[in-house]
C-alpha positions in Angstrom: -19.0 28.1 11.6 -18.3 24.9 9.6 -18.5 21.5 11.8 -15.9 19.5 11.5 -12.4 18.8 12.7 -8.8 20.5 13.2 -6.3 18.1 13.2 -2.7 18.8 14.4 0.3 16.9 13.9 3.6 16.4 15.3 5.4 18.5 13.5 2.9 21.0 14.4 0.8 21.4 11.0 -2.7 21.3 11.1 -5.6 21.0 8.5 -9.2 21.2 8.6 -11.3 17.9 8.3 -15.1 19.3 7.4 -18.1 17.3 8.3 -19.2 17.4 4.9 -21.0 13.8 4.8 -20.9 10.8 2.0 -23.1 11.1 -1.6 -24.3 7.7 -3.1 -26.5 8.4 -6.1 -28.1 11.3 -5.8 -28.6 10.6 -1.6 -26.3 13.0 0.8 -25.6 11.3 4.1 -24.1 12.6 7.1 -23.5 16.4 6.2 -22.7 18.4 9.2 -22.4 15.8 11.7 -19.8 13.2 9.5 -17.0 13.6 7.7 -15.3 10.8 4.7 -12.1 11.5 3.1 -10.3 9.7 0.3 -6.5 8.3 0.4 -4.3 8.3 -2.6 -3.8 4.6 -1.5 -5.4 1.8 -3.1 -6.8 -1.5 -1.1 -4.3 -3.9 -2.8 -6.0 -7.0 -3.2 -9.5 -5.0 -4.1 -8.4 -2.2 -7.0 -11.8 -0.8 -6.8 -11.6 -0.1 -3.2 -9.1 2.8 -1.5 -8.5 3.7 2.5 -10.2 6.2 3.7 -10.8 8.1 7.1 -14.2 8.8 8.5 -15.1 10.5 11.7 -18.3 11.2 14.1 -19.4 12.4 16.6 -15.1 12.2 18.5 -14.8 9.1 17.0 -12.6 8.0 13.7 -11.8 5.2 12.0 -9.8 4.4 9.3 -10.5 1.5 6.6 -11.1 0.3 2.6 -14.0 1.3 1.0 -15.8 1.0 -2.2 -14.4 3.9 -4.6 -18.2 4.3 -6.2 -18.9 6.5 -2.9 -18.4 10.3 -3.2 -16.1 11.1 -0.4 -14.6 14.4 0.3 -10.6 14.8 -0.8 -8.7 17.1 0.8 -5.5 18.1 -1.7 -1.9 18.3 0.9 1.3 19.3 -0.1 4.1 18.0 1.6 
């Protein structure tokens, strides 16, 4: 019942991407039809920025972003 994504790769593992939506402040943006997730990785040249994935509506992208906005993070062991 939760909207979001299943994503599989090529080895065959897959993991759940929810469309839980961005928080700025106290504002929630996006919940249910967008989803924004964190990377580990750091934009080099701008510390206070990190990559991150977002998705709507069958479309993603992938890009830096200012780490002040609450984005979902989805823990993977590898």
């Amino acid at each position: 019942g939760t909207k979001g994504y299943k994503v599989t790769g090529p080895n065959g593992n897959s993991i759940f991407l929810p469309a839980a939506g961005s928080r700025y402040d106290s504002n929630l943006d996006g919940a249910g039809s967008s989803g924004y997730f964190w990377s580990a990785s750091l934009y080099e040249s701008r510390p206070y920025h990190a990559w991150s994935l977002s998705f709507n509506s069958g479309n993603y992208v992938t890009y830096h972003y200012d780490r002040c906005y609450g984005r979902t993070v989805r823990a993977v062991a590898h």
